[in-house]
C-alpha positions as CSV (number, residue, x, y, z in Angstrom):
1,X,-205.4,-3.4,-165.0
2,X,-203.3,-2.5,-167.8
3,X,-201.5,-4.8,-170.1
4,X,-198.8,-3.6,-172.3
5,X,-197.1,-6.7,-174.5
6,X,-193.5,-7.1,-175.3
7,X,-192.6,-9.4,-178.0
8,X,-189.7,-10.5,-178.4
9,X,-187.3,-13.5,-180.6
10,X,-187.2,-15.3,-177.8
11,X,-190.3,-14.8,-175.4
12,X,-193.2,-12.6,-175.4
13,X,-194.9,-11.5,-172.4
14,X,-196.7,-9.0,-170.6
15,X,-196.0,-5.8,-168.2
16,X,-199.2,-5.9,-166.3
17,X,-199.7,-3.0,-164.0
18,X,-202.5,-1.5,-161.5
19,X,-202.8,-1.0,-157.9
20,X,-203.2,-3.9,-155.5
21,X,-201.7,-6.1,-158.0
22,X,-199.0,-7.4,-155.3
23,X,-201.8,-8.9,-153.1
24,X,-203.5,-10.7,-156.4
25,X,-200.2,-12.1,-157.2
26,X,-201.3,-15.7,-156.8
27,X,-204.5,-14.9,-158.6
28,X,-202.3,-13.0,-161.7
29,X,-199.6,-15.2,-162.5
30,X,-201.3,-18.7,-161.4
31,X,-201.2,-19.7,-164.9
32,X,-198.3,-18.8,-165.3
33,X,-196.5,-20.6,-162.2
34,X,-198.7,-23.7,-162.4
35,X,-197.4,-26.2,-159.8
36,X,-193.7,-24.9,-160.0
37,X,-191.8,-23.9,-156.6
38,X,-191.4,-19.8,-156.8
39,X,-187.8,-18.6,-154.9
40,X,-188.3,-14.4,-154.2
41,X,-185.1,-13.3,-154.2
42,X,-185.2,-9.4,-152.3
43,X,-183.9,-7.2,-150.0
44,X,-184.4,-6.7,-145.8
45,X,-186.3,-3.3,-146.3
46,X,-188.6,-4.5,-149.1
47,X,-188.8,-7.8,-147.3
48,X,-190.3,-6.6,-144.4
49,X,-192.5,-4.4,-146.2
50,X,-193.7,-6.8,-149.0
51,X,-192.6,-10.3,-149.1
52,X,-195.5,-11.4,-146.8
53,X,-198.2,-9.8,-149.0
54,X,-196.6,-11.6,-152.4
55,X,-195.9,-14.7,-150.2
56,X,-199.5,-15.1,-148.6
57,X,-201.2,-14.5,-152.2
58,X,-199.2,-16.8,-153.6
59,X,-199.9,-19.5,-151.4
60,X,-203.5,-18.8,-151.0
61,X,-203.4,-19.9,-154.8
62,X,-201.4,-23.2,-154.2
63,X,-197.7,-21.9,-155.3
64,X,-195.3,-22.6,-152.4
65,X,-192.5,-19.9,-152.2
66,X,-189.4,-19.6,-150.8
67,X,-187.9,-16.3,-149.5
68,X,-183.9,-15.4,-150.4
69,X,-182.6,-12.2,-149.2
70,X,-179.5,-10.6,-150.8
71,X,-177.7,-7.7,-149.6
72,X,-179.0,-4.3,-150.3
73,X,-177.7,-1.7,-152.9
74,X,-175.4,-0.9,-156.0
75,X,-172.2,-2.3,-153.8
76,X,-174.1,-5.9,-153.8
77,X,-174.5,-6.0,-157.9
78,X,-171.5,-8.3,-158.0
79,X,-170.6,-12.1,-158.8
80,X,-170.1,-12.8,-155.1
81,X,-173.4,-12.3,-154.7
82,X,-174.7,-14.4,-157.6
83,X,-172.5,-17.6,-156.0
84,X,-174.5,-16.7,-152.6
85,X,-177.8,-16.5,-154.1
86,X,-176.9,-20.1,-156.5
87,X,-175.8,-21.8,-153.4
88,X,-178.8,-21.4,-151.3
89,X,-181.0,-22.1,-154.1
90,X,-179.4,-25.6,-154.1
91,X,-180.2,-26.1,-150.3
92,X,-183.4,-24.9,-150.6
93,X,-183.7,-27.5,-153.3
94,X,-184.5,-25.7,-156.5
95,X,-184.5,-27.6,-159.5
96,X,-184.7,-26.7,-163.4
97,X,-188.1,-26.4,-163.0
98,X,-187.9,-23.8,-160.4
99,X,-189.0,-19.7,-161.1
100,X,-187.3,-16.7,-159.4
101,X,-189.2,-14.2,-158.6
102,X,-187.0,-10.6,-158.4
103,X,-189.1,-8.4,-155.7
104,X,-187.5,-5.4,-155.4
105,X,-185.8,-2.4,-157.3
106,X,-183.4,-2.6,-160.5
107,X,-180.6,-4.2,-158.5
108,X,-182.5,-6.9,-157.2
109,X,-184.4,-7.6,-160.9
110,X,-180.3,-7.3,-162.6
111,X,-179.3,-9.5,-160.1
112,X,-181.9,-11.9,-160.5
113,X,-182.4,-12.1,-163.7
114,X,-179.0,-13.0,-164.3
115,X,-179.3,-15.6,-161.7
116,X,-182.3,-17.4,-163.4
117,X,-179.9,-17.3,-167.0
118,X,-177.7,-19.1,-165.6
119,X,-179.0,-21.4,-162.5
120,X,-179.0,-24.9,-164.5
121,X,-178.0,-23.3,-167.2
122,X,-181.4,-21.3,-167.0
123,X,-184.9,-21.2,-165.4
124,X,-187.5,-18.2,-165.6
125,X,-187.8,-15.6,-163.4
126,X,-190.9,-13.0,-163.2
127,X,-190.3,-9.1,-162.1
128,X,-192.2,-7.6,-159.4
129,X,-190.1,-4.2,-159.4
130,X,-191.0,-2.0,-156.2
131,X,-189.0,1.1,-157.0
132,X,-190.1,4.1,-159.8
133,X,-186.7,3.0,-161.5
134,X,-187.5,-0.6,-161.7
135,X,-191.0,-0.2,-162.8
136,X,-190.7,2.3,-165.4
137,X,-187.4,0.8,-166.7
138,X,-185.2,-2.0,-165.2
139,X,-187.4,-5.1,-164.9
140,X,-188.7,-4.5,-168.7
141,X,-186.5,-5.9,-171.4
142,X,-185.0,-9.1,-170.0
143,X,-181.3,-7.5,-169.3
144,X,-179.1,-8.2,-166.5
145,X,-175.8,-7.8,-164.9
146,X,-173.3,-7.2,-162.4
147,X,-170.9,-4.6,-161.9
148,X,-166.9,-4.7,-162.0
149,X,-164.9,-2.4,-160.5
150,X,-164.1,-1.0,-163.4
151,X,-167.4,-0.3,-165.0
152,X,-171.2,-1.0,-164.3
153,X,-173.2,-3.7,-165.8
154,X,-169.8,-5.2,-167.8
155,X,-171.3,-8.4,-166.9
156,X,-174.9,-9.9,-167.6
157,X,-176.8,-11.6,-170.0
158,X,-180.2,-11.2,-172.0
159,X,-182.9,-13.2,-170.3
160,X,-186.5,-12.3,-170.5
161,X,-188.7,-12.8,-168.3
162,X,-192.4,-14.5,-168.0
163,X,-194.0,-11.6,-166.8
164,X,-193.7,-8.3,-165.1
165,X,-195.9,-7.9,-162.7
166,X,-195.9,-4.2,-161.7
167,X,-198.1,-2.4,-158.5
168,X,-197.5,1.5,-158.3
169,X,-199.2,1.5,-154.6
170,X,-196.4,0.1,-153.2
171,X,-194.7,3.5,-154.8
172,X,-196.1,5.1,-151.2
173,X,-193.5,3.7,-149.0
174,X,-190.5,4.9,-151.1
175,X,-187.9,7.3,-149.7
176,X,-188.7,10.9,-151.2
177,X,-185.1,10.6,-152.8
178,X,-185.6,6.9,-154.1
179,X,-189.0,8.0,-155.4
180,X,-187.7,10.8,-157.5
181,X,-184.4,9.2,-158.6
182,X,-186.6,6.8,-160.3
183,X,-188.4,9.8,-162.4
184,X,-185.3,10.4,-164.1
185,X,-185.9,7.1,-166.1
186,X,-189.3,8.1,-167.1
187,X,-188.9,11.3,-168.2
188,X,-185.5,9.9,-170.4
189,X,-188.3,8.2,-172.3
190,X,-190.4,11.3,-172.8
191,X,-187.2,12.9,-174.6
192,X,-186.5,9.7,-176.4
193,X,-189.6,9.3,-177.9
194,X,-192.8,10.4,-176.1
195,X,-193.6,14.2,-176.4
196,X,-196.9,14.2,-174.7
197,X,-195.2,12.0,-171.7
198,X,-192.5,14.5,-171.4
199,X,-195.2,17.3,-171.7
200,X,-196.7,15.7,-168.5
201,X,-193.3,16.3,-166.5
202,X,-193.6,20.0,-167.7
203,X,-197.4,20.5,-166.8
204,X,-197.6,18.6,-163.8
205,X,-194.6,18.1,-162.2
206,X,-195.8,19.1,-158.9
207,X,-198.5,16.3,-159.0
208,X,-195.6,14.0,-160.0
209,X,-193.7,14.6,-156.7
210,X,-197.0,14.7,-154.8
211,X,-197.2,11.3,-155.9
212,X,-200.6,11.5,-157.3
213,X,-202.0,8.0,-157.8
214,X,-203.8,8.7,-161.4
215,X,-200.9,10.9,-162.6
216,X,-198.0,8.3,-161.8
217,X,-199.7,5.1,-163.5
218,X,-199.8,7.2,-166.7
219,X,-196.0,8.0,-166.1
220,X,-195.5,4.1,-165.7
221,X,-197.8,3.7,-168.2
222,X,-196.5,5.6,-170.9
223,X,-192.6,5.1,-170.0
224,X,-193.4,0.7,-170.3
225,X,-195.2,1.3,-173.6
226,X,-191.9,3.2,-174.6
227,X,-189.6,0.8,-173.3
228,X,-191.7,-1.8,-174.6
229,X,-192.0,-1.1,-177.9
230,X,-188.0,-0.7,-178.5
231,X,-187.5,-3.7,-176.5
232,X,-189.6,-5.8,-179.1
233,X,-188.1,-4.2,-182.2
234,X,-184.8,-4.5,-181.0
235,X,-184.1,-6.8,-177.8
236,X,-180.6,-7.7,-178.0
237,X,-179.2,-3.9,-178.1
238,X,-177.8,-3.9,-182.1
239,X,-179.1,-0.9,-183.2
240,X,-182.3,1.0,-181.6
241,X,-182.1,0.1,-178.6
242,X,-179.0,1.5,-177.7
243,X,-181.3,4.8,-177.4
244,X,-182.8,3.5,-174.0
245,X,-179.1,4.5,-172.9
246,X,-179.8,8.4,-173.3
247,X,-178.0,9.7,-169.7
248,X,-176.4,6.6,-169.1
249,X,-173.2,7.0,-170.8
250,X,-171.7,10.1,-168.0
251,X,-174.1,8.9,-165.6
252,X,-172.2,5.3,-165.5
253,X,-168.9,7.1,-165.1
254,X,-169.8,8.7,-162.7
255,X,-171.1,6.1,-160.5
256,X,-168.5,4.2,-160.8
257,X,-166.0,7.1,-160.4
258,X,-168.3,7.4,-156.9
259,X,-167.9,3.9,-156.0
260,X,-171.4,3.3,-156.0
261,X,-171.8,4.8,-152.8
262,X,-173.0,8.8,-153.5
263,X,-175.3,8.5,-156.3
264,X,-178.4,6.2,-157.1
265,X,-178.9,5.1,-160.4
266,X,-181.4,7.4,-161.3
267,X,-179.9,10.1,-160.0
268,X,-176.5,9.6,-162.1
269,X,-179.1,9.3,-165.1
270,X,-180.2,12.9,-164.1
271,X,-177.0,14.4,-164.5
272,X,-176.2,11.8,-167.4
273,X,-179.4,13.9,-169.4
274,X,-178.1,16.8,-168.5
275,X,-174.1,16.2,-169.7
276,X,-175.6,14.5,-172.9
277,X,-177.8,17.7,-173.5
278,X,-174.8,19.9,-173.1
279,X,-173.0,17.9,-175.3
280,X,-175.9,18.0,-178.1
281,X,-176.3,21.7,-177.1
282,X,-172.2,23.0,-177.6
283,X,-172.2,20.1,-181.0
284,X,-175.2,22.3,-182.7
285,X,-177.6,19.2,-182.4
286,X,-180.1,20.8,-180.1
287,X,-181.1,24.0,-180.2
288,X,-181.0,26.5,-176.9
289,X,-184.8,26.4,-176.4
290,X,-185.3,22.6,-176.3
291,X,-181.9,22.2,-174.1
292,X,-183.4,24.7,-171.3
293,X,-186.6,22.5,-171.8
294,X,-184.9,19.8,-170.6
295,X,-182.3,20.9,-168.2
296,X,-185.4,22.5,-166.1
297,X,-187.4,19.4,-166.6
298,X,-184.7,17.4,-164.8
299,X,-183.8,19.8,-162.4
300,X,-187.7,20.5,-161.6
301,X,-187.6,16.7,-159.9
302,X,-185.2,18.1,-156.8
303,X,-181.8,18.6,-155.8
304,X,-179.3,16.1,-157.5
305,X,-176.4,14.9,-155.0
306,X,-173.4,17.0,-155.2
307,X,-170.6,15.6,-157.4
308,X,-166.9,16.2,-157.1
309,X,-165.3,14.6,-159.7
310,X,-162.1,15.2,-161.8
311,X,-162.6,15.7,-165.7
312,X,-159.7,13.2,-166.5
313,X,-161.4,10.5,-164.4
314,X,-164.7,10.2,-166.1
315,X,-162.9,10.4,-169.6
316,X,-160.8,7.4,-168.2
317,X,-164.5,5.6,-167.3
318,X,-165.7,6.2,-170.5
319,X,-163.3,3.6,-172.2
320,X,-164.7,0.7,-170.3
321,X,-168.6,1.4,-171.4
322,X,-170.5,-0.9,-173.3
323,X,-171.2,1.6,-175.4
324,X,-167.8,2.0,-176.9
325,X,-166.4,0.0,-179.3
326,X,-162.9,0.4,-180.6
327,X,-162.1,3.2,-178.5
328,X,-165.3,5.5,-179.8
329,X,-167.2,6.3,-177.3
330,X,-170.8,6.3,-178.1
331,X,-173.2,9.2,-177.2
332,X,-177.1,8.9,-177.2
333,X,-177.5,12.8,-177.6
334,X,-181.2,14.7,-178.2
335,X,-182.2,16.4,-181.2
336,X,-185.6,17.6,-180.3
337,X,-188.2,16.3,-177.8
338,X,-189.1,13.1,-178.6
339,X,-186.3,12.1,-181.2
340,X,-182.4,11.1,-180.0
341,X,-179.4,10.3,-182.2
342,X,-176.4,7.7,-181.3
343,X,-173.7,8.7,-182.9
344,X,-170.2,8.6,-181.9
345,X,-168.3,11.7,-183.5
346,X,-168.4,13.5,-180.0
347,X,-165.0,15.7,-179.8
348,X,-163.0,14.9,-176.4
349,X,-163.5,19.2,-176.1
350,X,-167.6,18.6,-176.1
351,X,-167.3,16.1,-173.3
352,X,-165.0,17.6,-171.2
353,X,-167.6,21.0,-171.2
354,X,-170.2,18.3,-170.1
355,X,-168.5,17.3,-167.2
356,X,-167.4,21.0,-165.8
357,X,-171.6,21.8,-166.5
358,X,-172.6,19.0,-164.2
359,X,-169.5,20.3,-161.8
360,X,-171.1,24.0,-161.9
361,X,-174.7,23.1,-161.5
362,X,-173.7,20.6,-158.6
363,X,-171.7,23.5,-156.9
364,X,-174.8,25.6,-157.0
């Protein structure tokens, strides 16, 4: 097993990953849950694949736990579903003392984790992410949120959790397209600031999408230790780790432009790296070699849904992400593998080229 520590202001804990982890959950975080009452909040697809496992281990080591199902997907990431999950928590009698447990992919941790903030004014939660997206990014750094209609994530909170408890064999009944939208989260840490980790997506891509055991744990690996190590120098987003949002910025827009229905996360992430590369690229930041390493590393990972979206649109998105603060929109832009910039002196000219390049590739 590996353990990667995140240290935080206001908790430290650890990611701890290896394979078969999910059926030693009751042995792994015993200590941790004592004699407390778990609550796994998930989804029907993962709970009928892995709820049993986590729930049999866990009672095998003396933790009773109580199953809570939430509706599936980006569309479900709203308050209405927060007030659903809160009110059958207080049936099921959960008390202050109480821990959620978020099993499931990045919607289900955000979701969660932003339930246990605020449920009594706060209880822990512990991650047990089951997608590529969730285990390499999402259920590391205590943030959560919900989505408006405006904008994604434009409500949440900072809450970290107790542990993260993370099992890449249960990577082997993922989708093909869930499995690779997730590897667009783990190579934006190899461009932010992991050379040899982005080296790997170049060398042994095809291993990657194989979904070689020994080769994905070093993707998780490596991407946690990334994410880890901004989280714990910077964990409420002031400075540094705003560079964890490299992609995010277009890729935002354009789920929300998309109603949340055509793209997954990752996915919008993969065209976000490749508008913020443009946009690097036509600024003089990045230089022509190091942009065509990049576009061909995310467009090595597979076809990227189609988008059809008007230029005047996304700008319109724009002014409603976090990211932007009094009207400047905020870029995390690449200046060499391994080393990003945030800066927000991007000309409306630069992003408009970005969107018509994710237009033309998508039409190709």
């Amino acid at each position: 097993m590996i353990c990667i520590p995140v240290t935080t202001a206001s908790r430290s804990y650890e990611v701890m990953i290896g394979s078969g982890l999910l059926e030693r959950a009751g042995e792994t975080l015993g200590s941790l849950l004592g004699n407390r009452r778990a609550f796994v909040v998930t989804v029907a697809p993962v709970r009928k694949r892995w709820a049993k496992v986590l729930v049999d281990s866990l009672a095998a080591a003396g933790i009773p736990a109580t199953v809570l199902e939430m509706r599936d997907g980006e569309t479900a990431k709203r308050l209405a579903t927060l007030e659903e999950l809160a009110e059958e928590l207080v049936k099921a009698g959960a008390d202050r003392g109480a821990t959620l447990i978020a099993l499931g992919g990045g919607v289900v941790g955000d979701v969660t984790g932003f339930l246990a903030s605020i449920y009594m004014r706060g209880v822990d939660v512990i991650q047990v992410p089951t997608t590529v997206l969730a285990q390499v990014d999402a259920a590391i750094g205590g943030k959560t949120g919900v989505n408006l209609a405006v904008g994604k994530n434009l409500l949440g909170t900072f809450h970290q959790p107790r542990a993260v408890l993370v099992d890449p064999a249960v990577l082997g009944t993922l989708r093909a397209r869930e499995y690779r939208a997730g590897l667009y989260e783990a190579l934006k840490c190899g461009i932010i600031g992991d050379v040899g980790l982005f080296r790997l997506f170049e060398e042994r891509h095809k291993e990657i999408l194989k979904r070689d055991a020994t080769v994905v744990e070093h993707v998780i690996a490596d991407s946690v230790r990334l994410k880890a190590s901004v989280v714990s120098a910077d964990e409420r987003e002031g400075g540094l780790r705003q560079v964890l949002n490299l992609g995010h910025t277009i890729g935002h827009a354009l789920e929300a432009e998309t109603g949340y229905k055509l793209l997954l996360h990752g996915e919008a992430v993969g065209w976000g790296l490749i508008a913020a590369t443009h946009i690097a690229l036509s600024s003089g930041k990045l230089d022509s070699v190091t942009a065509g390493r990049i576009m061909n590393a995310v467009l090595g990972l597979g076809e990227l849904p189609r988008v059809e979206v008007k230029t005047a649109s996304i700008l319109r998105r724009l002014k409603f992400d976090k990211k932007t603060r009094q009207g400047n929109v905020h870029f995390i832009l690449p200046r060499e593998i391994g080393k990003v910039e945030i800066t927000s002196d991007v000309g409306e000219a630069a992003v408009r080229g970005a969107i018509e390049e994710v237009r033309r590739l998508a039409r190709n």
